[in-house]
C-alpha positions as a Markdown table, in Angstrom:
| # | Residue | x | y | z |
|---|---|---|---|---|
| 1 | Unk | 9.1 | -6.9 | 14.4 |
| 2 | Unk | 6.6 | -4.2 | 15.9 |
| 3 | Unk | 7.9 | -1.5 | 17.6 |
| 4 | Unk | 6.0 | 1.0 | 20.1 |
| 5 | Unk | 2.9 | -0.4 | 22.2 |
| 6 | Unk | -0.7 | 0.6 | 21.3 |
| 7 | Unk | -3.6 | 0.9 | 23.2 |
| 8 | Unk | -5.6 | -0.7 | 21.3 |
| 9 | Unk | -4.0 | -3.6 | 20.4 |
| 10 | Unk | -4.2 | -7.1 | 22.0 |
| 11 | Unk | -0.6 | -7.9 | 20.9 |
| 12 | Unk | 1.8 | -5.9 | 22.6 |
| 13 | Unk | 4.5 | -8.2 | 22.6 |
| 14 | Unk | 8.6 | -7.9 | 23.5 |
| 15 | Unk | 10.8 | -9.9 | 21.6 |
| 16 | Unk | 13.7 | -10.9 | 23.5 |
| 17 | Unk | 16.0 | -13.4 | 21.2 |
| 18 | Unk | 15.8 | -15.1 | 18.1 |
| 19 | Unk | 17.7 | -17.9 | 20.0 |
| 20 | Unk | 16.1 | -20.8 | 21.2 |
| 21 | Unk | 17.4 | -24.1 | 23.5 |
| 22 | Unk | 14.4 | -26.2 | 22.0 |
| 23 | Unk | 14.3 | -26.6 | 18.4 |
| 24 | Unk | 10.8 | -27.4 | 17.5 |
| 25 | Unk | 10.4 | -29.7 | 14.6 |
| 26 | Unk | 7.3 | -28.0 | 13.6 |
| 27 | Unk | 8.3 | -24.3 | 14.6 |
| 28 | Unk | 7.3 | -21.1 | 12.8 |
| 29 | Unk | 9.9 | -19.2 | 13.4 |
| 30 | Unk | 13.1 | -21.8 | 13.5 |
| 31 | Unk | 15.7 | -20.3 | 16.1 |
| 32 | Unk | 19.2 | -18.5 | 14.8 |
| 33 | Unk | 22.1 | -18.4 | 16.2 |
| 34 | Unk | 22.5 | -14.5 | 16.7 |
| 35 | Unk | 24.2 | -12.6 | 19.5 |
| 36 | Unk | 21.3 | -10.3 | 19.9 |
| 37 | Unk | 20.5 | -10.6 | 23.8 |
| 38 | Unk | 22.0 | -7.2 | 25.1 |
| 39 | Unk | 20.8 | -4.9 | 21.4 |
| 40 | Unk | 16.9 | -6.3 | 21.9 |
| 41 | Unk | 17.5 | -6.0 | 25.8 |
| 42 | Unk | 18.2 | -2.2 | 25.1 |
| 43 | Unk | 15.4 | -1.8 | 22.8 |
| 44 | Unk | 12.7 | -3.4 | 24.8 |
| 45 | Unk | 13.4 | -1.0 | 27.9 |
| 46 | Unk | 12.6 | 2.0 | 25.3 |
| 47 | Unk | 9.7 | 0.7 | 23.9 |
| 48 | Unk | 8.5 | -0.1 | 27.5 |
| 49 | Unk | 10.0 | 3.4 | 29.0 |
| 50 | Unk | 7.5 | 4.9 | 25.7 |
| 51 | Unk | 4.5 | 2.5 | 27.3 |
| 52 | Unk | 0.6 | 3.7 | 27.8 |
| 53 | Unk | 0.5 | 3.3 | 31.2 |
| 54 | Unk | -2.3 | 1.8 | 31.1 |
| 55 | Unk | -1.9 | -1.3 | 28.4 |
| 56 | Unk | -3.6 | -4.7 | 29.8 |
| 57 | Unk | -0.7 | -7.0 | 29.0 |
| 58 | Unk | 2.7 | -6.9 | 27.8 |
| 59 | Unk | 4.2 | -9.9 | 26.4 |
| 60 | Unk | 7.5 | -11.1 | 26.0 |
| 61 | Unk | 8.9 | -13.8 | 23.5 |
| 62 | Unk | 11.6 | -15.4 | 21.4 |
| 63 | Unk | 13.2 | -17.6 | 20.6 |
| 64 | Unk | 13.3 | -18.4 | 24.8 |
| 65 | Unk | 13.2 | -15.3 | 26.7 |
| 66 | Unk | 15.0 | -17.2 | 29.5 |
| 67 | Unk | 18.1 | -17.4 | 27.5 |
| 68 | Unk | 18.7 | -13.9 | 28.4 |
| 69 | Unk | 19.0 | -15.4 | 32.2 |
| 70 | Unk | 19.0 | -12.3 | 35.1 |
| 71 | Unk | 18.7 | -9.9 | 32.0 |
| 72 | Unk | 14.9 | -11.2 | 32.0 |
| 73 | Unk | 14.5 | -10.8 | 35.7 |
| 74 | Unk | 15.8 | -7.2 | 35.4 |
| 75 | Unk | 13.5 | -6.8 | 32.4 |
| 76 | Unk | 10.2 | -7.7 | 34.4 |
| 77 | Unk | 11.6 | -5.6 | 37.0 |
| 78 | Unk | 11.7 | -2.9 | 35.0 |
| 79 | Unk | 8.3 | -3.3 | 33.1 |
| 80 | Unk | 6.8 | -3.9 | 37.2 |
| 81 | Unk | 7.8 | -0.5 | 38.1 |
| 82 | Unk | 7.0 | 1.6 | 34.9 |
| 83 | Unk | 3.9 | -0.7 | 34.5 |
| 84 | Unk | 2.5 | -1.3 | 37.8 |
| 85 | Unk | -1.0 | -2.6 | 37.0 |
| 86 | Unk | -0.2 | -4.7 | 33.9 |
| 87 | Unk | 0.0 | -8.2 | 33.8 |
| 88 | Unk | 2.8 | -9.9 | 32.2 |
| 89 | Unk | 2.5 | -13.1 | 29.9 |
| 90 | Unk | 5.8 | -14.5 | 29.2 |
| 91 | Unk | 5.9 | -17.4 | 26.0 |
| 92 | Unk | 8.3 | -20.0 | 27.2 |
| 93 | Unk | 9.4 | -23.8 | 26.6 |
| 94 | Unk | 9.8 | -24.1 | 30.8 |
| 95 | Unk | 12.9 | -25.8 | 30.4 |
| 96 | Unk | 15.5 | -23.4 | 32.4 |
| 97 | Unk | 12.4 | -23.0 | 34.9 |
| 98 | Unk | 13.6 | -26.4 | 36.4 |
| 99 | Unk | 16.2 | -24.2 | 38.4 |
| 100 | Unk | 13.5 | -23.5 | 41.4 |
| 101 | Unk | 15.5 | -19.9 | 42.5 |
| 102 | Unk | 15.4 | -18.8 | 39.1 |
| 103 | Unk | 11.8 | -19.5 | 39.0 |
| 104 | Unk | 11.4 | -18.0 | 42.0 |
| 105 | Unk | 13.5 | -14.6 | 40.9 |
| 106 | Unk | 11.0 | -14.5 | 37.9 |
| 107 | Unk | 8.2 | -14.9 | 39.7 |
| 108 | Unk | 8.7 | -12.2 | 42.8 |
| 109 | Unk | 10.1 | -9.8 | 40.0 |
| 110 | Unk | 6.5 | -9.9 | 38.2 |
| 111 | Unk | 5.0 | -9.3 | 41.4 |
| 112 | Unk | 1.8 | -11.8 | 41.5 |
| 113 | Unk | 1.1 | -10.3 | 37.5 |
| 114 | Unk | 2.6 | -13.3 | 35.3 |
| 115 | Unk | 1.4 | -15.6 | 33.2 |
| 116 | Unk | 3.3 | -18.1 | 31.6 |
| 117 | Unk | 2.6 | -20.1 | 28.5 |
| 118 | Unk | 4.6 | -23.3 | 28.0 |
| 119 | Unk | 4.4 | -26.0 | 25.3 |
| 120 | Unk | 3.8 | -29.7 | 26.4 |
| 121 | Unk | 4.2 | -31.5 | 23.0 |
| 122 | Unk | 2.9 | -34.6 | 24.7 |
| 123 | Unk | 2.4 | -36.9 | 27.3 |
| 124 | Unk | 5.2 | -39.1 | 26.1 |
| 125 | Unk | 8.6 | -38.0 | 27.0 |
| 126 | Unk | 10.0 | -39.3 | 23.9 |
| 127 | Unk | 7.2 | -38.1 | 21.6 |
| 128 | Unk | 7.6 | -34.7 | 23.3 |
| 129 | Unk | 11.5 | -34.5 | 23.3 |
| 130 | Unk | 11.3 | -35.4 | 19.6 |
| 131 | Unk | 9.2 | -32.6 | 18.9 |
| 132 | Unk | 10.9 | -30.0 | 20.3 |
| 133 | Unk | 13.9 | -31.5 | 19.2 |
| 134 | Unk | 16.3 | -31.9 | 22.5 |
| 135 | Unk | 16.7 | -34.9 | 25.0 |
| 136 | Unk | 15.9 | -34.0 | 28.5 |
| 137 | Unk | 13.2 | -31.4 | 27.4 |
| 138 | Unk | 10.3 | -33.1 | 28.4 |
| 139 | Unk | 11.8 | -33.8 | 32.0 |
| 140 | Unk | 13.2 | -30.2 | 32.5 |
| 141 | Unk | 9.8 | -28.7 | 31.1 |
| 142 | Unk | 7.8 | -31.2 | 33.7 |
| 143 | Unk | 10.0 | -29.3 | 36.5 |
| 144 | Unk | 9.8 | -25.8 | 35.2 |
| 145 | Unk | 5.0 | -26.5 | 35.3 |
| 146 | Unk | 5.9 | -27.6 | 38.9 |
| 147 | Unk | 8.0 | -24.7 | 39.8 |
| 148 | Unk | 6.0 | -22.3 | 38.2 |
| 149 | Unk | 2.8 | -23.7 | 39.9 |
| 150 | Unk | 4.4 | -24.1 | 43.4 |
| 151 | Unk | 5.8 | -20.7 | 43.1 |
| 152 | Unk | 2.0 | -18.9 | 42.3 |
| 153 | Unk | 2.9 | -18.2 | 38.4 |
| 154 | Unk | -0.8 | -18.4 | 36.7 |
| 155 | Unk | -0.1 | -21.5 | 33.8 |
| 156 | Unk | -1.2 | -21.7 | 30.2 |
| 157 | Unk | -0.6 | -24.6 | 28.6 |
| 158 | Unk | 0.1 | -24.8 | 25.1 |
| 159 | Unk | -0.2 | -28.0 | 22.5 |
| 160 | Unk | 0.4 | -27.8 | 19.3 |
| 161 | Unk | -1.0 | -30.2 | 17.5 |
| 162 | Unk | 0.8 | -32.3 | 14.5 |
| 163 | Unk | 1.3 | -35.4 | 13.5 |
| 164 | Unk | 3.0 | -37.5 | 16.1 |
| 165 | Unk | 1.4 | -36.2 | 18.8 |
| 166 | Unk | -2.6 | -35.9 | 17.5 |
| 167 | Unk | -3.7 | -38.8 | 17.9 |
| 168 | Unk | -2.7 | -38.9 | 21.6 |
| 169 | Unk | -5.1 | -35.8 | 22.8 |
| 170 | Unk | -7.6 | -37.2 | 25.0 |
| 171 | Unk | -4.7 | -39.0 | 26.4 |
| 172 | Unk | -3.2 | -35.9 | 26.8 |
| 173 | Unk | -6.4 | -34.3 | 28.5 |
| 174 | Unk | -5.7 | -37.1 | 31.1 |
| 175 | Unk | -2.9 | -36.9 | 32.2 |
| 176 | Unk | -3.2 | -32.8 | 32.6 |
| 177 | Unk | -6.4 | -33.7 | 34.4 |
| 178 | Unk | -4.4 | -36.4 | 36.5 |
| 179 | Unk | -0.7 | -34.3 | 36.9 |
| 180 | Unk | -1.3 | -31.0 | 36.5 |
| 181 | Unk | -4.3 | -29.9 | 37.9 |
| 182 | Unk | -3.5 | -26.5 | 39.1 |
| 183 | Unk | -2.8 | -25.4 | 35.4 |
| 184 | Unk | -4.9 | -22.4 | 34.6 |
| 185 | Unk | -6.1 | -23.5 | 31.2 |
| 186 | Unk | -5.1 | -25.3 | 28.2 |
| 187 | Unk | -5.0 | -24.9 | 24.6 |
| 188 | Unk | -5.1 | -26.7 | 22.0 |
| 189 | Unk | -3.5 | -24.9 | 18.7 |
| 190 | Unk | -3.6 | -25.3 | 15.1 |
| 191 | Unk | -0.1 | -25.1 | 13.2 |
| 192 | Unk | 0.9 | -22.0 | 11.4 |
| 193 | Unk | 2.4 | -23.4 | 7.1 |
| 194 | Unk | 5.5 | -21.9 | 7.4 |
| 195 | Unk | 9.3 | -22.3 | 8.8 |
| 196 | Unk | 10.2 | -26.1 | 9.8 |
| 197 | Unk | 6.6 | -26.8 | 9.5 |
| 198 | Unk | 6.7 | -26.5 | 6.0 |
| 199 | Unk | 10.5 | -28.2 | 5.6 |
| 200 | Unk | 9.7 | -30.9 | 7.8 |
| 201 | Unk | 6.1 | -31.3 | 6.7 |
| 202 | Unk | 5.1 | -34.8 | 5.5 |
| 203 | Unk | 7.0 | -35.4 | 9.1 |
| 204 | Unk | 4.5 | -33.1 | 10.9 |
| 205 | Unk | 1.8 | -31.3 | 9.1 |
| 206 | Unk | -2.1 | -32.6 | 9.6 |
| 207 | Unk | -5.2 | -30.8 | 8.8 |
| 208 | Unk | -7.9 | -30.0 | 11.5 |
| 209 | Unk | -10.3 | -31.9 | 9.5 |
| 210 | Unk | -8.3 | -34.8 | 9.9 |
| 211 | Unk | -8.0 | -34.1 | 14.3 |
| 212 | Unk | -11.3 | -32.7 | 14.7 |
| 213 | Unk | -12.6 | -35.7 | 16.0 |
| 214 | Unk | -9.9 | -36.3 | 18.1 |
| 215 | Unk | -9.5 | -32.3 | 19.7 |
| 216 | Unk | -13.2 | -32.9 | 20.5 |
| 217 | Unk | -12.8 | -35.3 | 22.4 |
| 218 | Unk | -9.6 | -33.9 | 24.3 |
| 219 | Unk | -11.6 | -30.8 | 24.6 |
| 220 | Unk | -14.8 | -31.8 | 26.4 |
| 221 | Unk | -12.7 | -34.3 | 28.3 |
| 222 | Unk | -11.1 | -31.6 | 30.3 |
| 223 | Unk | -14.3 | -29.2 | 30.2 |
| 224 | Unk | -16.0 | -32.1 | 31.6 |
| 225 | Unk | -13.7 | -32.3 | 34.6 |
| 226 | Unk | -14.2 | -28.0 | 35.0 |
| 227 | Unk | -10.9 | -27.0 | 33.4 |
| 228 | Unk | -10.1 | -24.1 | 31.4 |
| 229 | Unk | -9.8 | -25.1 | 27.9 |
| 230 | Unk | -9.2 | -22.9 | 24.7 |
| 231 | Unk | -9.1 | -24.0 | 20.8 |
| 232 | Unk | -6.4 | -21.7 | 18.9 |
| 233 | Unk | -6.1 | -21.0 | 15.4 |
| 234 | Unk | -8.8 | -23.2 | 14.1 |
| 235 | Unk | -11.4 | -22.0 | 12.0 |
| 236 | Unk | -14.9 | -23.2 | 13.3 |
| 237 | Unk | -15.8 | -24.4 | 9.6 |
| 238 | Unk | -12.9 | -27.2 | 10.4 |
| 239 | Unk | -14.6 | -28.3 | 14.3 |
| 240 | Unk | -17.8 | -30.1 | 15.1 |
| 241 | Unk | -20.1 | -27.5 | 16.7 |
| 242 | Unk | -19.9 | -28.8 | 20.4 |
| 243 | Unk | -16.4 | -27.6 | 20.5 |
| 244 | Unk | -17.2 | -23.9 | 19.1 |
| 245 | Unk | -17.7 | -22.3 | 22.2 |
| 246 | Unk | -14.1 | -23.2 | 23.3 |
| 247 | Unk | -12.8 | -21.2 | 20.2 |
| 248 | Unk | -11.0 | -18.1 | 20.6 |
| 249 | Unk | -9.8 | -15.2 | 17.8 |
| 250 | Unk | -6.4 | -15.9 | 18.8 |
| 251 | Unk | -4.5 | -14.7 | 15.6 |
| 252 | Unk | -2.4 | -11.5 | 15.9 |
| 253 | Unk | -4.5 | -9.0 | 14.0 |
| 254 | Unk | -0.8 | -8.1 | 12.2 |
| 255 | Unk | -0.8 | -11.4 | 10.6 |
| 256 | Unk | -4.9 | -12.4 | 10.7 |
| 257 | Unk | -6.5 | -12.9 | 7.2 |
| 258 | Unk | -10.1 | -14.5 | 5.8 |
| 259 | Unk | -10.2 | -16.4 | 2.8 |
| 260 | Unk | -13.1 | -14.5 | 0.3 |
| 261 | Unk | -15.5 | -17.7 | 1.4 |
| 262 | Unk | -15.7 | -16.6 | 4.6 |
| 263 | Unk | -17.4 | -13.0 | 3.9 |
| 264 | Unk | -20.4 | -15.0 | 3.3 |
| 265 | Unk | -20.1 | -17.1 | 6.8 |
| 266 | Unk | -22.0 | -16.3 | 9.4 |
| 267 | Unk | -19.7 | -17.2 | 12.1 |
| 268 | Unk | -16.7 | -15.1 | 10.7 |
| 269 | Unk | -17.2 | -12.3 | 13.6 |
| 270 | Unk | -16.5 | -15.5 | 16.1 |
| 271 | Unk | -14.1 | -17.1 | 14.0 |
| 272 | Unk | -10.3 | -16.5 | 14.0 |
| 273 | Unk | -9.8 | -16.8 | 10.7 |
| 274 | Unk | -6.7 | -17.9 | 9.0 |
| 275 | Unk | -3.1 | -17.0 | 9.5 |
| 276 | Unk | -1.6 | -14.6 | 6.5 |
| 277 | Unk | 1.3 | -16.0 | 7.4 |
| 278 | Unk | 1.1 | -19.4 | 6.0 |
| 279 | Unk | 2.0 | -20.4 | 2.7 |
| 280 | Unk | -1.1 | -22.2 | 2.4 |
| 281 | Unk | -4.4 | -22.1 | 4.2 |
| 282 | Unk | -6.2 | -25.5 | 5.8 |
| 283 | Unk | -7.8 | -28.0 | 3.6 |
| 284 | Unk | -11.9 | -28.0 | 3.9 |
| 285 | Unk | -12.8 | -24.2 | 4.4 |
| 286 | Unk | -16.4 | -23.5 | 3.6 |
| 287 | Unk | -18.8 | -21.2 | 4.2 |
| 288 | Unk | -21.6 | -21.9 | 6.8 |
């Protein structure tokens, strides 16, 4: 877990819980049961209290940071007055933003600062409920996007991609393009080899060489309607070329490796590279 912000880091990041109301069959870091909400609570006001003053972004995660309910509110409140000019990105599976004045409490605490990333597993409300593994969540995430847009929160969204939900991306680019237009952008992200993704892989894991064809097509649908669109965690050896411009180095530098192939690449300064974190690395790397 880090501890005190840096300057010069792009991941300066609050963990909040290690609990979770989703249970994402394909998550990295599987939620516990821990009564940690007040202890992490504490700690998060001291590390923000210890703050540059000047930091970009300060980001706060789980688990689901809304489990910590008003505690949350209080905690953007708190980062809005110590950190007046940063913007705030909160990592979220929407679901508890279906409650509109709760949304709305989040939203007026950050103070027209927040961004919100939220996971839509698929267009399919059962695909999407199995994934994150509990009923209702694709209807209670649904309302939480259309809260948080109504209310002037600034929208990431975020799809992971796995097996029973990759071959459904450009239908997925449609229906973003068709329902949720006021989104800011979307991404598309590779799977990190490790917690339930690894127990519950032949359920869930696919390689990128195996969705390329597939993302590219989700990708330059929505780029073709103007929409923000991203590529995480993908190494461009593993994507047609068309798509590398939509690439970002979105890896954590704390847990951001390359393989010894890719010295010899000449797009590793674009490229994100591979997580350390995973207990294997994709299928296909080369050097280009």
């Amino acid at each position: 877990m880090r501890g005190d912000f840096r300057i010069d880091s792009n991941d300066n990041t609050l963990f909040t819980t290690a609990g979770c109301n989703n249970n994402c069959i394909m998550c990295c870091q599987p939620p516990l049961d821990n009564d940690d909400i007040e202890e992490l609570y504490q700690r998060n006001i001291e590390i923000i209290n210890r703050a540059p003053k000047n930091i970009p972004v300060v980001g706060i995660s789980g688990g689901e940071p809304t489990l910590l309910g008003d505690k949350l509110v209080d905690l953007l409140r708190h980062i809005r007055q110590t950190l007046p000019d940063s913007d705030i990105h909160i990592l979220s599976n929407g679901r508890n933003f279906k409650d509109i004045e709760y949304t709305r409490k989040v939203v007026e605490a950050a103070n027209d600062k927040l961004f919100v990333g939220v996971p839509l597993h698929s267009d399919y409300y059962r695909d999407h409920d199995i994934i994150a593994g509990a009923k209702e969540a694709y209807n209670e995430t649904i309302a939480g996007i259309f809260n948080l847009g109504a209310l002037g929160a600034v929208i990431e969204l975020r799809i992971v991609i796995n097996k029973l939900n990759y071959m459904r991306l450009p239908q997925m680019a449609d229906f973003i393009h068709k329902n949720l237009p006021f989104v800011a952008w979307t991404a598309f992200m590779a799977m990190e080899h490790i917690g339930h993704a690894v127990s519950n892989e032949c359920n869930v894991w696919v390689e990128p060489i195996n969705y390329a064809d597939k993302l590219a097509e989700a990708v330059l649908t929505l780029a073709q309607w103007r929409k923000e669109v991203a590529i995480y965690n993908v190494p461009l050896c593993l994507i047609p070329e068309q798509i590398h411009r939509f690439a970002q180095k979105s890896i954590s530098e704390w847990k951001n490796k390359y393989l010894p192939e890719c010295n010899q690449c000449s797009l590793k300064s674009k490229c994100c590279g591979l997580f350390a974190t995973s207990q294997k690395p994709f299928n296909g790397l080369k050097s280009v």
